[in-house]
C-alpha positions as CSV (number, residue, x, y, z in Angstrom):
1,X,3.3,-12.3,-16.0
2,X,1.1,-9.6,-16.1
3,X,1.9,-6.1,-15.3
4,X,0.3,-2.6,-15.6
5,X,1.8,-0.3,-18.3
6,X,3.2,3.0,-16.6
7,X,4.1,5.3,-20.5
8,X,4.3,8.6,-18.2
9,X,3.7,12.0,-20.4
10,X,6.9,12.1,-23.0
11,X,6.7,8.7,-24.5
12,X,2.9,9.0,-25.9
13,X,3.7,12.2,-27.2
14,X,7.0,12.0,-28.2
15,X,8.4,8.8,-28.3
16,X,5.5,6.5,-29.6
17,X,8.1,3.8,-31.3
18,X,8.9,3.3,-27.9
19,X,6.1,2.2,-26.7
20,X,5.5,0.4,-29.7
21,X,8.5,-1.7,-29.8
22,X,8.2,-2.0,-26.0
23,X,5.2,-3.8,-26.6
24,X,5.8,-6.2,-29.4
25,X,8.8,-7.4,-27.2
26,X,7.0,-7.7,-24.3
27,X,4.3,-9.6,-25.7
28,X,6.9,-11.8,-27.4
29,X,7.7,-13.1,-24.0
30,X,4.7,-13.8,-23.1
31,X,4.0,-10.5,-20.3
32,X,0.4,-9.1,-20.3
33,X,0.0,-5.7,-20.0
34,X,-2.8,-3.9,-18.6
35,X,-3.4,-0.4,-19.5
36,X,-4.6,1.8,-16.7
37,X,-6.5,4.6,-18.6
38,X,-6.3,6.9,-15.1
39,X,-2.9,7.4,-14.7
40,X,-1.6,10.8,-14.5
41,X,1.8,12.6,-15.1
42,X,4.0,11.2,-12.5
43,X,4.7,14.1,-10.7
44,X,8.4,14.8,-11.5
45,X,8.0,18.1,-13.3
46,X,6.6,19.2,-9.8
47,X,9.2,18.2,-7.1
48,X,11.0,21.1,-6.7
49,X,8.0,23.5,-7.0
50,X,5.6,21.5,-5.2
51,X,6.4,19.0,-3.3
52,X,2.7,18.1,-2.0
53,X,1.6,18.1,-5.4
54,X,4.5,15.8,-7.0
55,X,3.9,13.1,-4.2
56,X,0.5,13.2,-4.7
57,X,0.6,12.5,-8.3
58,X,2.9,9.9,-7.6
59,X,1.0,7.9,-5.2
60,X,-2.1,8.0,-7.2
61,X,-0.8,5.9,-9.9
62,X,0.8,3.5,-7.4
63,X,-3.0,3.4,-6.0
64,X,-4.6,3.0,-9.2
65,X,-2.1,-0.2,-9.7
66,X,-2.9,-1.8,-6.1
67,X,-6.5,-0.8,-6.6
68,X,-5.9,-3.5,-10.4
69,X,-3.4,-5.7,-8.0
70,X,-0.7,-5.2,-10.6
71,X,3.0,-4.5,-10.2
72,X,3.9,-1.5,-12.1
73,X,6.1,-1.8,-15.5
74,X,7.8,1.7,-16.0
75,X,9.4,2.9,-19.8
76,X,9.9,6.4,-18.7
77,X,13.1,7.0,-16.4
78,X,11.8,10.3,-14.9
79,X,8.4,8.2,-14.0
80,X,10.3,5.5,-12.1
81,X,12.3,7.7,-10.6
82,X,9.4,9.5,-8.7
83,X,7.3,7.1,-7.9
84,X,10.3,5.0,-6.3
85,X,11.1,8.3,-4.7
86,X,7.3,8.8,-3.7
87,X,7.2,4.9,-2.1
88,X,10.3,6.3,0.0
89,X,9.1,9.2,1.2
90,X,5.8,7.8,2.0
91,X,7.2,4.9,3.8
92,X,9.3,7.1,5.9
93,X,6.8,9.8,6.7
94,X,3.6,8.6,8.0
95,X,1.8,12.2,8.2
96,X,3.3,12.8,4.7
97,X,1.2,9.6,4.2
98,X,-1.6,10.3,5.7
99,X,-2.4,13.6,4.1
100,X,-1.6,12.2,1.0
101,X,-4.5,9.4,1.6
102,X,-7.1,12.1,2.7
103,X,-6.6,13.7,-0.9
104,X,-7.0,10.3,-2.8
105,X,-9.9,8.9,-0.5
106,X,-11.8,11.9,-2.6
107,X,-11.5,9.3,-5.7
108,X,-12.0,6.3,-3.8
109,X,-8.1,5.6,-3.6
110,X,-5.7,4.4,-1.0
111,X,-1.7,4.3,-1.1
112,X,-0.7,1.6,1.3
């Protein structure tokens, strides 16, 4: 099993025996984890303020995991939260979606 390692913003800075432990247990059972050095916040300090902004942070990092062809593998509540929210909203809304793609096709992304 291999996975891609979303840590969001609080656990590196302030909850690094998370991650730690996290680690040693997951490698104890044999699941690789890829570290994806690009991902950003996930967007959930912005969803009330900015809505545009929130999903778009989301749906980077789920682009930056198709882009490696990994499923994501999320510590942070807040960060699983939004970008299952994110998947919803750009599911459902296929101009939300679209806009969303013109933005990331600047880095060479895609959210599908």
């Amino acid at each position: 099993m291999r996975y891609a390692l979303f840590l969001g913003c609080t656990i590196p800075a302030r909850l690094p025996q998370y991650e730690s432990s996290a680690r040693a247990v997951l490698e104890g059972l044999g699941v690789e984890l890829t570290d994806i050095r690009e991902f950003n916040c996930c967007g959930y300090p912005l969803r009330n303020t900015d809505h545009t902004a929130a999903l778009l942070a989301a749906a980077r990092n789920l682009a930056l995991a198709e882009r490696n062809h990994l499923p994501l593998l999320m510590l942070c509540q807040c960060g699983y939260g939004m970008l299952k929210y994110a998947t919803h909203i750009l599911r459902e809304d296929h101009t939300a979606k679209e806009h969303i793609n013109t933005i990331l096709k600047k880095e060479d992304l895609e959210y599908q």
